[in-house]
C-alpha positions in Angstrom: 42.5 -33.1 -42.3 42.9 -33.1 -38.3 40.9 -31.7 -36.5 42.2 -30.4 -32.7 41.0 -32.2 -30.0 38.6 -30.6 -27.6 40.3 -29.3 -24.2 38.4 -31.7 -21.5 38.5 -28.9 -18.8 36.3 -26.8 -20.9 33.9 -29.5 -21.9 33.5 -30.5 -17.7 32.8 -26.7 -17.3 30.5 -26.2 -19.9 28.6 -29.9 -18.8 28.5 -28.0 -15.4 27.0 -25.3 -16.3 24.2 -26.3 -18.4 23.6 -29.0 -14.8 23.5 -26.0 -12.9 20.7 -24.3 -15.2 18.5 -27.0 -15.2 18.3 -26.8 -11.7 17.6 -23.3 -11.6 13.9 -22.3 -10.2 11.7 -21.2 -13.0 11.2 -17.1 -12.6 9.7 -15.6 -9.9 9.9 -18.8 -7.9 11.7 -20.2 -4.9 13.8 -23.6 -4.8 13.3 -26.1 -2.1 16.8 -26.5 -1.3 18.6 -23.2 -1.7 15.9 -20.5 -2.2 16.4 -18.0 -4.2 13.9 -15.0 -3.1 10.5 -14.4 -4.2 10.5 -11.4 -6.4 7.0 -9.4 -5.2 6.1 -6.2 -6.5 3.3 -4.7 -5.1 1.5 -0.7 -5.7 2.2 1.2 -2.8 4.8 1.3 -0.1 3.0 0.2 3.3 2.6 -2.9 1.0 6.0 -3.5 1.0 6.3 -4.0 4.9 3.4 -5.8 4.9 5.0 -8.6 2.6 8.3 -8.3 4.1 6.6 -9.0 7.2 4.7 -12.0 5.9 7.4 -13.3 3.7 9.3 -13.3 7.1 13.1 -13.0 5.3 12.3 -15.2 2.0 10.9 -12.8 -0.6 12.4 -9.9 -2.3 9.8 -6.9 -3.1 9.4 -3.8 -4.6 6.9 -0.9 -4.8 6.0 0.6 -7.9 5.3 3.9 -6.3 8.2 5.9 -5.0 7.9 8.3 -2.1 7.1 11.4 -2.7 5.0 10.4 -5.9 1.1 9.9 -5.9 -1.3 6.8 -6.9 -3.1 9.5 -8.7 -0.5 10.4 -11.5 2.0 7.4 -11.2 2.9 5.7 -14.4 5.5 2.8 -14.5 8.8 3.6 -15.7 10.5 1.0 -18.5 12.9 -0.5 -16.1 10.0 -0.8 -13.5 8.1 -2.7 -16.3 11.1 -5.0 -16.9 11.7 -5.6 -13.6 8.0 -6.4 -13.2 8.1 -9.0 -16.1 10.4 -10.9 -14.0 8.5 -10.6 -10.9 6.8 -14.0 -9.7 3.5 -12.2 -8.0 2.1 -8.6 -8.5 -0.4 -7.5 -5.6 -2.9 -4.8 -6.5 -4.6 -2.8 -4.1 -6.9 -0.5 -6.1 -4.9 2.4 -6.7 -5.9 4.5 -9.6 -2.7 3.6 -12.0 -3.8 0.4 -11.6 -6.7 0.6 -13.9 -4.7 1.4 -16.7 -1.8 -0.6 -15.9 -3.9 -4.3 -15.3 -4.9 -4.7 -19.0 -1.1 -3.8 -20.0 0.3 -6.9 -17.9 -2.7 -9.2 -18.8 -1.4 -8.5 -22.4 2.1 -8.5 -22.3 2.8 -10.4 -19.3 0.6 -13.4 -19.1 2.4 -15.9 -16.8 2.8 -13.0 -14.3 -0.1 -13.4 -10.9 -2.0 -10.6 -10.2 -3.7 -11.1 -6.8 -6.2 -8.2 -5.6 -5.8 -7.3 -2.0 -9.0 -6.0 -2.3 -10.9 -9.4 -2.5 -13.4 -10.3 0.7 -13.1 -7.2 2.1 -16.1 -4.6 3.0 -15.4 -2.1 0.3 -17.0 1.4 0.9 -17.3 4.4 -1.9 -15.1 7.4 -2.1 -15.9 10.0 -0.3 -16.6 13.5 -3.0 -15.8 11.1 -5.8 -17.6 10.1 -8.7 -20.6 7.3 -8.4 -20.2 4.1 -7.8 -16.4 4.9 -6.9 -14.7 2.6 -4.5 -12.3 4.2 -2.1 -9.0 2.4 -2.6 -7.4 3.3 1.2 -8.2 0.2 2.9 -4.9 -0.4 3.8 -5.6 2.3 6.8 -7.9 -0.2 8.5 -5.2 -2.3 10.3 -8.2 -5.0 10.9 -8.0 -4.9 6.9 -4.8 -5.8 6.4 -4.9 -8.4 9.0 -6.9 -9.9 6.2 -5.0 -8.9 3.2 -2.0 -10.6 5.0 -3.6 -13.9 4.8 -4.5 -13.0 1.1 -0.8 -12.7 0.9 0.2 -15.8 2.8 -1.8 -18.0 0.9 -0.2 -16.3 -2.3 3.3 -17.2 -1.4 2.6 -20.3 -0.2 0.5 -21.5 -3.5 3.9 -19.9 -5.3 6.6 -21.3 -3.0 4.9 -24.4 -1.2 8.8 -25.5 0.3 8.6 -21.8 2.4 5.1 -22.9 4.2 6.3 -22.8 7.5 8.2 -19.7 7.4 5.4 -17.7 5.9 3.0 -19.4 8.1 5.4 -17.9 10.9 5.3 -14.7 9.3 1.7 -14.2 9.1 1.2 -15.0 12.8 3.7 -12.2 14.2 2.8 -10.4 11.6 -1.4 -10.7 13.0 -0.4 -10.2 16.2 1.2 -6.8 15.7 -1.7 -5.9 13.8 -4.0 -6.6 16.9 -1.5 -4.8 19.1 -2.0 -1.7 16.6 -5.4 -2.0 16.4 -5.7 -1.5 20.6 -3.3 0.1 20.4 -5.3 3.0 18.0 -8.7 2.2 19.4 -7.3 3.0 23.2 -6.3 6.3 21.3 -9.1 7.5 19.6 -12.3 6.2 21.7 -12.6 9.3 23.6 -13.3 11.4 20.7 -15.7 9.2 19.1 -18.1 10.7 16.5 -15.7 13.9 16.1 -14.6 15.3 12.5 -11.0 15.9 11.3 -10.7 17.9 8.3 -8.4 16.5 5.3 -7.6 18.0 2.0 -7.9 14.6 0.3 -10.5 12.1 1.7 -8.2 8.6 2.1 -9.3 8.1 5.5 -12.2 6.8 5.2 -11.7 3.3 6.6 -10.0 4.5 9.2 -12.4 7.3 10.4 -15.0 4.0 10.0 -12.8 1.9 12.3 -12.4 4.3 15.0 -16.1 6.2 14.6 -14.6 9.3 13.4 -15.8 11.6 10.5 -13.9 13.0 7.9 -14.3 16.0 5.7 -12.7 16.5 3.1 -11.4 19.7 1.1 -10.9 18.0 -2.0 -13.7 16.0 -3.9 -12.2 12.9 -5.6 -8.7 14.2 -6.3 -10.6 17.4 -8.0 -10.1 21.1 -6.9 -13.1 22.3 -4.7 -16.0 24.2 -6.1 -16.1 27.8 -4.3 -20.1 26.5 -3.0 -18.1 23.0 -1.7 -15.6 25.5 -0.2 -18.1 28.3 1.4 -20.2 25.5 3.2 -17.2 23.5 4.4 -15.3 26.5 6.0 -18.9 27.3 7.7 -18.9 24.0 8.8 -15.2 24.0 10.2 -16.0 27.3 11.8 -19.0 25.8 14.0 -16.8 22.3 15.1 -14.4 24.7 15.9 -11.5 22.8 13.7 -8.1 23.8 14.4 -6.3 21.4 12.1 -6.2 20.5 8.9 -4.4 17.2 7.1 -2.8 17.5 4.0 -0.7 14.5 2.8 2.4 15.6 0.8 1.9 14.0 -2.4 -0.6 16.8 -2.9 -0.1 20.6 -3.2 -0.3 22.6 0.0 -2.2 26.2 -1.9 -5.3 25.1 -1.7 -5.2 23.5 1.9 -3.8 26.2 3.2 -6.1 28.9 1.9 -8.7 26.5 3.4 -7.0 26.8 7.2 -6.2 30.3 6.6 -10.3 31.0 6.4 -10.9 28.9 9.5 -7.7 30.0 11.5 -6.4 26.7 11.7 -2.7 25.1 11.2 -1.7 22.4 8.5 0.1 19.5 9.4 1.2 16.5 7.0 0.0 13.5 7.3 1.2 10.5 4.9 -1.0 7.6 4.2 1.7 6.6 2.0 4.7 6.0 4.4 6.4 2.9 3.8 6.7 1.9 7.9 3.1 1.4 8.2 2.9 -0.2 11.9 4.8 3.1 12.9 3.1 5.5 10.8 -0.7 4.4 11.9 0.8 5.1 15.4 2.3 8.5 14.4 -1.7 9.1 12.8 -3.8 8.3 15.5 -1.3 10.4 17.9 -1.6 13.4 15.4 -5.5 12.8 15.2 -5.9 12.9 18.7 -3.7 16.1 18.9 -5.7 17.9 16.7 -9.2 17.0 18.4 -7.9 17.7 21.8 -7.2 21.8 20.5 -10.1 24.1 21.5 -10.8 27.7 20.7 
């Protein structure tokens, strides 16, 4: 019996290719030569700027939470979790889905890093929430995420040691701005020092600790308020003469605005969540000052 003689093109091509796969960088990695992009996925969207900014052009990242949805209620979609399996780093930042999401990926995805952008920094409790709580917002300290920057620098290095330089590069623009914003916000907000904005949910208070300000909030711990929580904050609103209150949008507006109907006072939105953070903080600290410059 004969047997037909294999085409020689095909064989080449086929050699080729399986040359070409062993080359390949191994998931979630970058290659020296020609990198393909570090796939990041991170919680939130202001983390998303703040590894493009490190990452400085050589990573690829997504957030798990979309706009418009909350870190309260958030659960990952299938494709999100597939996408995430493929992923090469996953930075936390101590959102509530986290705590039920961690255990899935230490089970199912075990050759996936976790880093907590958490670690090293001065953690405070949640305002109104339950004991022992930690308030997750630290991103809204912009002297915080100066250091969870280098938390994220380091990462990428330790994962794609060929792109040193360029995330060294990153970080240090990246630092800089930060400072800038951080003048930028205490120029801002010094002359009204020791003043209280009200807020429907409390995530400001790293910020309102940065920039000596005191929040009150009209939600406790993502809970509706007690009518005695209620009755003593609109007395207390009354008296500072509070002509604002903040609402971000991932929560409903009833509640807040019963609240600033009882005090005569306006709502206006503010989002923690925005994905252009340098911009946003800037957009905050204008509002803030806004609202504390209204009198009776």
């Amino acid at each position: 019996m004969r047997f037909p003689v294999p085409d020689t093109r095909i064989l080449r091509s086929i050699v080729l290719l399986l040359l070409a796969m062993a080359l390949l960088p191994a998931p979630g990695r970058a290659a020296a030569d020609n990198p393909v992009p570090l796939s990041v996925f991170v919680s939130i969207l202001p983390e998303v700027q703040f590894v493009k900014k490190v990452g400085n052009g050589r990573v690829r990242v997504q957030a798990l939470v979309q706009p418009g949805q909350s870190p309260a209620t958030y659960a990952p979609t299938p494709r999100q979790m597939a996408a995430l399996s493929r992923a090469g780093v996953y930075f936390r930042i101590g959102v509530p889905f986290e705590k039920a999401l961690i255990p899935r990926l230490l089970d199912t995805m075990p050759g996936l890093t976790i880093v907590d952008l958490r670690t090293g920094l001065h953690l405070m409790e949640m305002e109104n929430g339950q004991a022992g709580e930690l308030d997750p917002h630290t991103w809204l300290d912009p002297m915080l995420v100066r250091q969870q920057a280098r938390t994220i620098r380091d990462t990428l290095i330790d994962l794609d040691p060929a792109g040193r330089d360029t995330y060294l590069a990153g970080y240090t623009r990246f630092a800089a701005e930060l400072d800038r914003l951080n003048d930028r916000l205490t120029r801002v907000l010094r002359p009204y020092a020791g003043r209280t904005i009200y807020v429907f949910h409390p995530a400001y208070g790293y910020f309102c600790r940065a920039y000596n300000l005191v929040q009150k909030a009209v939600a406790a711990g993502g809970r509706k308020p007690g009518a005695r929580h209620l009755a003593q904050l609109i007395r207390e609103a009354r008296t500072e003469h509070a002509r604002i209150v903040f609402v971000q949008p991932q929560f409903s507006l009833k509640t807040a605005r019963a609240f600033a109907d009882a005090i005569g006072a306006r709502v206006i939105p503010l989002d923690p969540l925005a994905e252009d953070y340098l911009a946003n903080m800037e957009r905050m600290a204008d509002l803030i000052a806004e609202a504390l410059q209204e009198r009776p």
